[in-house]
Each structure stands twice: as structure tokens, then as C-alpha cells.
MARFILO-620085 format. One line per field, with one value per residue (C-alpha): x, y, z; residue in one letter. Coordinates in steps of 0.001 Angstrom, whole numbers. Example, Ala and Ser with C-alpha at 12.3 -4.5 7.8 and 13.67 -1.06 7.14 Angstrom:
REM residues 2
east 12300 / 13670
north -4500 / -1060
up 7800 / 7140
aa a / s
***
This chain:
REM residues 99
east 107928 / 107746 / 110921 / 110762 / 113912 / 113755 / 116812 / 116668 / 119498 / 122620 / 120842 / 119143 / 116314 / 115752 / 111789 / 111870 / 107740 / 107466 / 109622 / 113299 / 113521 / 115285 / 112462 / 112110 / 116122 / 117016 / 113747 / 115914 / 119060 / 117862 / 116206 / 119169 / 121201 / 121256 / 122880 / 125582 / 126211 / 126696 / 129804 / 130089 / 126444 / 124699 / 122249 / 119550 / 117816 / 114132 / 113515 / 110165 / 108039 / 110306 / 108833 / 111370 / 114943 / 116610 / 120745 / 119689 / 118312 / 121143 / 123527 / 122013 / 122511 / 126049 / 126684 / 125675 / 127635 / 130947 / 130139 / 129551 / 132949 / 134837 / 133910 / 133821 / 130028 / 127824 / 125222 / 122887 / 120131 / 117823 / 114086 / 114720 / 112017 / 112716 / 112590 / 114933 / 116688 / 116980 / 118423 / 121377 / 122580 / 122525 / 124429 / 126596 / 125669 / 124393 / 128242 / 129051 / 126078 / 125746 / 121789
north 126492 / 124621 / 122489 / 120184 / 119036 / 115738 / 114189 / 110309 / 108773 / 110348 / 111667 / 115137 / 114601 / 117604 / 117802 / 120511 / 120840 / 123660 / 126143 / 126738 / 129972 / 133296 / 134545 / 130717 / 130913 / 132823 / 130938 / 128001 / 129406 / 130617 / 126429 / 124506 / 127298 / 124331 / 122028 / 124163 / 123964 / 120485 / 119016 / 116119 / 116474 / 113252 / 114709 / 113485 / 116156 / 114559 / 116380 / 114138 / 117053 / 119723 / 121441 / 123398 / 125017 / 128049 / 128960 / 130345 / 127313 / 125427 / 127750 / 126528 / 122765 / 123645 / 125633 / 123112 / 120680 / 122509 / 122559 / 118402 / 118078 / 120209 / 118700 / 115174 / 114870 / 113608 / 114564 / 112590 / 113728 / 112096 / 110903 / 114256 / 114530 / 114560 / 118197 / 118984 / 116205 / 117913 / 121442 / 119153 / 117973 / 120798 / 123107 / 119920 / 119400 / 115439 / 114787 / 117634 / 115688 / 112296 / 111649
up 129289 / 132194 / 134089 / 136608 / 138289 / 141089 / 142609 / 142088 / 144264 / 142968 / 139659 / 138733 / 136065 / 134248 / 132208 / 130062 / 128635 / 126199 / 124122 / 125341 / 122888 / 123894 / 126339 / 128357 / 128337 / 131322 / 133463 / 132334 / 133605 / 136990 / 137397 / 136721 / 138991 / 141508 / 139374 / 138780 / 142358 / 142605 / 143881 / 140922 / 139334 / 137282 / 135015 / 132372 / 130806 / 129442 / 126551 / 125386 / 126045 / 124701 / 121530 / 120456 / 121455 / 120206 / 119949 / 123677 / 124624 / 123550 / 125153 / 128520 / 127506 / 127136 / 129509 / 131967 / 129629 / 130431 / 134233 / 134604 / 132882 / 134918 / 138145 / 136385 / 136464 / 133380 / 131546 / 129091 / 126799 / 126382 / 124141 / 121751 / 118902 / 115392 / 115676 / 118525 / 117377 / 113856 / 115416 / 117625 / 114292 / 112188 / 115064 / 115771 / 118840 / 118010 / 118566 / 121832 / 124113 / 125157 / 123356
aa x / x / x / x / x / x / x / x / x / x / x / x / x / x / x / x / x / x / x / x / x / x / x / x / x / x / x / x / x / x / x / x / x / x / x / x / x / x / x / x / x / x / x / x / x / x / x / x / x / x / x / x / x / x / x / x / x / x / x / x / x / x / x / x / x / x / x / x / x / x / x / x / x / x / x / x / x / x / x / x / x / x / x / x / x / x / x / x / x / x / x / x / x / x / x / x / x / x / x
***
């Protein structure tokens, strides 16, 4: 797994490329560490090159979830593939994230 994170103005775009399973999870964790430094963070995550995430995975999604809200940031998910898209709406999370 492989993420790349660019500031664009006011906005952090995430690209996630790869697995984001139990072993990618805490590589995850330590990238978006920034983020969850941010005074009042705007976030997209790209997830177009994502192949597949695990309940690690989408503990990392939420956990930087919880940390936009609380300091009144956002966060938007975005191009998921039918895949992905198919593990957000069997956990629920299709209706927690902004997609």
C-alpha cells in the first residue's frame, strides 16, 4: 500500500493505492498523523486506486472521521469501487462518510 498526501489550498488529498488490510493499517495511521494535527482539517480521501480495506482499515477512516468533526473540519470520500464500495455498505459506513 502506498499513500500520498498533497495540500491543495486549504484541502488535504489523501491517495490510498493498494490494500488497507491489518498489516498496511498502522503505515496508514503513522501518514495521516499530520492530519490529525490540523487546526480545522478539509480532507478528500481518493480511494480510485484502493483495492481493498479491512475493519482496520476502516478504523483509520473513522478515526480520522471523529477528529474533522471535533474541530469542525470535513471529510469526503471519494471515486470508491464497487468493491470498497460494497464493504462501506455492508459495515454501514455508506451512511457514517460523506462518499
Amino acid at each position: 500500500m502506498e499513500t500520498t498526501i498533497n495540500k491543495i489550498g486549504t484541502q488535504t488529498i489523501v491517495v490510498i493505492n493498494g490494500r488497507l488490510d491489518t498489516p498496511n493499517s498502522k503505515v496508514f495511521e503513522e501518514n495521516i498523523q499530520p492530519i490529525l494535527e490540523d487546526e480545522r482539517p478539509d480532507v478528500c480521501i481518493d480511494c480510485a486506486k484502493l483495492e481493498y480495506i479491512s475493519s482496520s482499515g476502516l478504523r483509520q477512516f473513522l478515526t480520522l472521521l471523529k477528529y474533522t468533526k471535533n474541530v469542525n473540519g470535513t471529510m469526503v470520500v471519494k471515486n470508491l469501487n464497487s468493491e470498497v464500495k460494497e464493504v462501506f455498505d455492508m459495515t454501514g459506513f455508506s451512511g457514517i462518510f460523506n462518499l
